[in-house]
N, C-alpha and C positions, 0 to 999 in steps of 0.2 A: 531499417533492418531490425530482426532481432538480434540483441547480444548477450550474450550468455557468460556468464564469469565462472569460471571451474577452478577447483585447485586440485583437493585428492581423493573427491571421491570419483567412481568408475560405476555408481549409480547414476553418474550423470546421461545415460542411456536413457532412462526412465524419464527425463526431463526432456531429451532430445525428440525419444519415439514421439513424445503426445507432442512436442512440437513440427514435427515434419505428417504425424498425420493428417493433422487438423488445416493445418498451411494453404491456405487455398491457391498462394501464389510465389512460386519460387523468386519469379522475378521482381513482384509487390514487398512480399519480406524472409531476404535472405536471412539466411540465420548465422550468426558467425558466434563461432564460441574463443573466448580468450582464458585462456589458460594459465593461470601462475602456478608456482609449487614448484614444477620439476615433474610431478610424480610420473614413473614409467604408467601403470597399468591406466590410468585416467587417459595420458595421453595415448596409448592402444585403444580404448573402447571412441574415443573423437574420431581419431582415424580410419577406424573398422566405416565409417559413415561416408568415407570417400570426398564427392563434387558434393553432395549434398549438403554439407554443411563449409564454410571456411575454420580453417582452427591457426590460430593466430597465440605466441607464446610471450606472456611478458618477459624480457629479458632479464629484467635487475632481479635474483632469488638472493639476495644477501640478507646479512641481518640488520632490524636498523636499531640506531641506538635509542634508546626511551629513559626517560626518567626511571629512577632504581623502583619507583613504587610502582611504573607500569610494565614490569616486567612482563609481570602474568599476561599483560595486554598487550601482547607482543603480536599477537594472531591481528587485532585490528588495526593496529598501523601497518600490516603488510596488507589489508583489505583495502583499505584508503589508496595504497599505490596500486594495487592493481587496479581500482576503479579509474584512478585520475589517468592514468598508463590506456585503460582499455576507452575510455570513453575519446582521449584524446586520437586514440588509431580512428575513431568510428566518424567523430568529428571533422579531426585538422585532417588525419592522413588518408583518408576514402571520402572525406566532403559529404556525409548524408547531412540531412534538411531535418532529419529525426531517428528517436531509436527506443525500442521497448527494450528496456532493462529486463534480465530474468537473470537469478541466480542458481545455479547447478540443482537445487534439492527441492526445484518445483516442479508442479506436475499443474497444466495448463486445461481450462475448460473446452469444449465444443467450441463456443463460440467465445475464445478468445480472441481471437484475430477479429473477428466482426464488430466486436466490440471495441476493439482500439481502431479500427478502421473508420467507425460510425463517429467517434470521440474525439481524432483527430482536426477534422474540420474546426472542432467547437474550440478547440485548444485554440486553433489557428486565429479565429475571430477574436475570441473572449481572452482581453489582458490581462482577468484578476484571478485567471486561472495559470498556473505554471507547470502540472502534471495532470493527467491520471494514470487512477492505480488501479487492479483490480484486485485489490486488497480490501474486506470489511475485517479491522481489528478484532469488531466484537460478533464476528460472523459464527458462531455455532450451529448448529443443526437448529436448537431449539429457539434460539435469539432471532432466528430470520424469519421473512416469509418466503418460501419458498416457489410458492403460486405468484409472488411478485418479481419473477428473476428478472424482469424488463426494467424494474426501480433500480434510478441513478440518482446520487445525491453529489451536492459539494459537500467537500470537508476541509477543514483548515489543517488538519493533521494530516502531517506528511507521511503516508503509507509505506510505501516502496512496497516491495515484494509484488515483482512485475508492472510496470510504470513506464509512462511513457514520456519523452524529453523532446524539446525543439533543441537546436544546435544554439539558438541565442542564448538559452539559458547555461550552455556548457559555457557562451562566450562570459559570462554574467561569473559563474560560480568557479571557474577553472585556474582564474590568476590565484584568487584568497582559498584554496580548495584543502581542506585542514589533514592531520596526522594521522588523525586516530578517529574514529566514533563517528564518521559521517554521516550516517543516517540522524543522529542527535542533533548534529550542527546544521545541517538542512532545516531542522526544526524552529531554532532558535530565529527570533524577529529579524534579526537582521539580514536573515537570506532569505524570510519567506517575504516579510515586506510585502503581510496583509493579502497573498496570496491563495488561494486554495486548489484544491484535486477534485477531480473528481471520482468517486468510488461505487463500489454497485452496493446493493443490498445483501444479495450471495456472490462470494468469492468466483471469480474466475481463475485463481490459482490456490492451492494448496500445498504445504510444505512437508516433504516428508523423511530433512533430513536432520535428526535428532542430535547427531555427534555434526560436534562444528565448535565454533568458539566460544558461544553463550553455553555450551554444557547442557542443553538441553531443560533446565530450567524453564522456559518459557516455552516449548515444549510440549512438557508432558500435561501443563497446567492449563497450555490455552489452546496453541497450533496444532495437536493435535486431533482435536477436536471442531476446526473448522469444517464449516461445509463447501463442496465443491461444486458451482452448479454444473447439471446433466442437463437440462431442457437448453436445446439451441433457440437464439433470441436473435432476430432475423433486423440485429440494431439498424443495420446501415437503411430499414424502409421505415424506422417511427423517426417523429419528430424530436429532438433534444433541446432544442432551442430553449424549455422548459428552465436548463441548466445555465444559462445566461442572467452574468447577476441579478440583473434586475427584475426581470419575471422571476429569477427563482425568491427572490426575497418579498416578493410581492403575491406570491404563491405558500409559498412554505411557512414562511416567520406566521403569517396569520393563521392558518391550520394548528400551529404549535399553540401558539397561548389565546385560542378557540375554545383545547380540547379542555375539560372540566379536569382541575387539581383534584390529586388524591394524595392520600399516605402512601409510606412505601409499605406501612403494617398493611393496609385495605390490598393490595397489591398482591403482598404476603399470603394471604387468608381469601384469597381470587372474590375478595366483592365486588359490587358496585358493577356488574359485570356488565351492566345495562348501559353503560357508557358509551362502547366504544373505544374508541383510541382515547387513551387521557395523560395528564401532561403533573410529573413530580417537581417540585420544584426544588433547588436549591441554593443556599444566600452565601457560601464560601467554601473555601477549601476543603473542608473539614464535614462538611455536611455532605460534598459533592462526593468524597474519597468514601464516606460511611453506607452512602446509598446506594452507591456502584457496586461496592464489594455486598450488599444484600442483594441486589437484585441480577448479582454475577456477570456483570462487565469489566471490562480492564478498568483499574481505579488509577491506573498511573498517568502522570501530566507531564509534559514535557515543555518547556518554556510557558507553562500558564495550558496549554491547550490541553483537551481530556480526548482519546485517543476516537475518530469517527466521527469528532465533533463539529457544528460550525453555529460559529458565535454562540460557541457554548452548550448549543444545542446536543444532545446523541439520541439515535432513532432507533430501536430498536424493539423487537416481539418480545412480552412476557408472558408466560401461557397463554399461549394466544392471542393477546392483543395488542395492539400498537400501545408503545410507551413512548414519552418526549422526557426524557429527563434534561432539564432545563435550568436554567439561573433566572431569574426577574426578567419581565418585558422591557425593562430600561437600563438591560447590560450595555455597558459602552466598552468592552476588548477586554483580552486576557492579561491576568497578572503573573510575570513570569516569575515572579517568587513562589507561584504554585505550584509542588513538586511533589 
């Protein structure tokens, strides 16, 4: 199914429309939305939807208690119970085999569903995968190719923002399943456990809901400026197999330190233009955090990982051309004191 996590807004209409339009199959993926909060009018626009959708309420709306310094963070440890609350109805108490996560303030592509349809399989097969998302962190208008909405990569960062889950891994993550910050603590080794996602090139969702917990901060700077793709991508008849560790590392790792090094100045000042795809390099924290934020990607790391990345890798279009901003060809894993 899809599951949907609501609390107070009543633009969750907008998230439901483009999901019941695009649905190719009621009975392939229902859509159930879980609701915390309480709030009257959120729960009026679910229900305006009838059979079409299930609307399911978390019960416990209390407060919880938090350490004094996270008070302010009060909003995400009620996130955390609604997740562990909602995933557990989807899992233990209705028994599905799987579930695409979606939260209230997204707004889903044409071929969303095609694409987790097509992607599912691969989840199934391939163990060193544990999601897809269809989230590119550093997806902007300008950062993508858009003539390539069919490119799927792995990445070791944990995306969310519409994602897809086996029930083994709720069985995996749900005993130890934390307070506050879950998206962070998915990140950290000891849950991903050297696993990866896989991601597109252009977003299959887009977020467009500014007021929420984060304040809108990340926001105004990044998400809203992702791109949405529009070209339907007819996933379930190409090959993916591609995305299987082994071809893909036997495919991609040598295309990345192939393409000829540049500066990030040469980059800057669009030389060299004769190139091609070409591959920046860099040797630590510090240089990786300096070159992101010039050539306007997310520069933030999360247990060692740089956001879209795999083994360090991030792929992404600079005026126009493919860029590999890269660490050394004899990286051996992430330092999670990189932050």
């Amino acid at each position: 199914p899809v599951l949907v996590l609501a609390c107070d807004r009543s633009t969750v209409r907008r998230c439901l429309d483009k999901l019941l339009r695009y649905r190719p199959s009621p009975e392939r993926f229902p859509v159930i939305v879980s609701q915390d909060c309480g709030h009257a009018e959120t729960a009026r626009a679910i229900a305006s939807y009838g059979d079409a959708v299930a609307h399911l309420r978390q019960p416990d709306l209390s407060d919880i208690p938090v350490p004094p310094e996270h008070r302010k963070f009060q909003g995400y440890y009620k996130i955390a119970r609604h997740y562990r609350w909602a995933l557990g109805q989807v899992f233990r108490t209705l028994r599905y085999r799987a579930a695409i996560v979606v939260e209230d303030d997204l707004e889903v592509a044409p071929d969303f569903f095609e694409y987790f349809q097509a992607a599912f399989p691969l989840l199934l097969a391939d163990r060193s995968l544990w999601c897809v998302s269809a989230w590119n962190d550093n997806g902007k208008e300008q950062m993508v190719d858009a003539g390539q909405a069919e490119l799927l990569y792995r990445t070791d960062f944990f995306p969310g923002l519409g994602w897809l889950l086996l029930a083994e891994l709720w069985d995996e993550l749900e005993p130890k399943w934390p307070r506050a910050f879950w998206d962070d603590w998915m990140r950290q080794p000891e849950q991903r456990r050297g696993r990866s996602c896989v991601r597109p090139e252009v977003s299959r969702t887009m977020t467009f809901g500014r007021k929420g917990v984060s304040h809108g901060q990340f926001f105004d700077q990044y998400l809203k400026f992702i791109k949405l793709n529009d070209r339907f991508v007819p996933f379930t008849r190409l090959d993916l197999s591609y995305l299987k560790k082994e071809e893909y590392e036997r495919s991609f790792l040598p295309r990345v330190y192939a393409a000829p090094e540049v500066r990030v100045e040469e980059l800057q000042g669009n030389r060299r233009r004769e190139l091609g795809a070409v591959r920046v390099q860099y040797t630590g924290r510090d240089s990786f955090k300096a070159f992101a934020k010039a050539l306007g990607l997310m520069d933030d790391l999360k247990s060692g990982v740089p956001r879209a990345g795999y083994r360090g890798i991030v792929s992404f279009v600079y005026r126009g051309r493919r860029v590999y901003l890269a660490p050394p060809s004899d990286w051996t894993g992430y330092d999670p004191s990189w932050s």
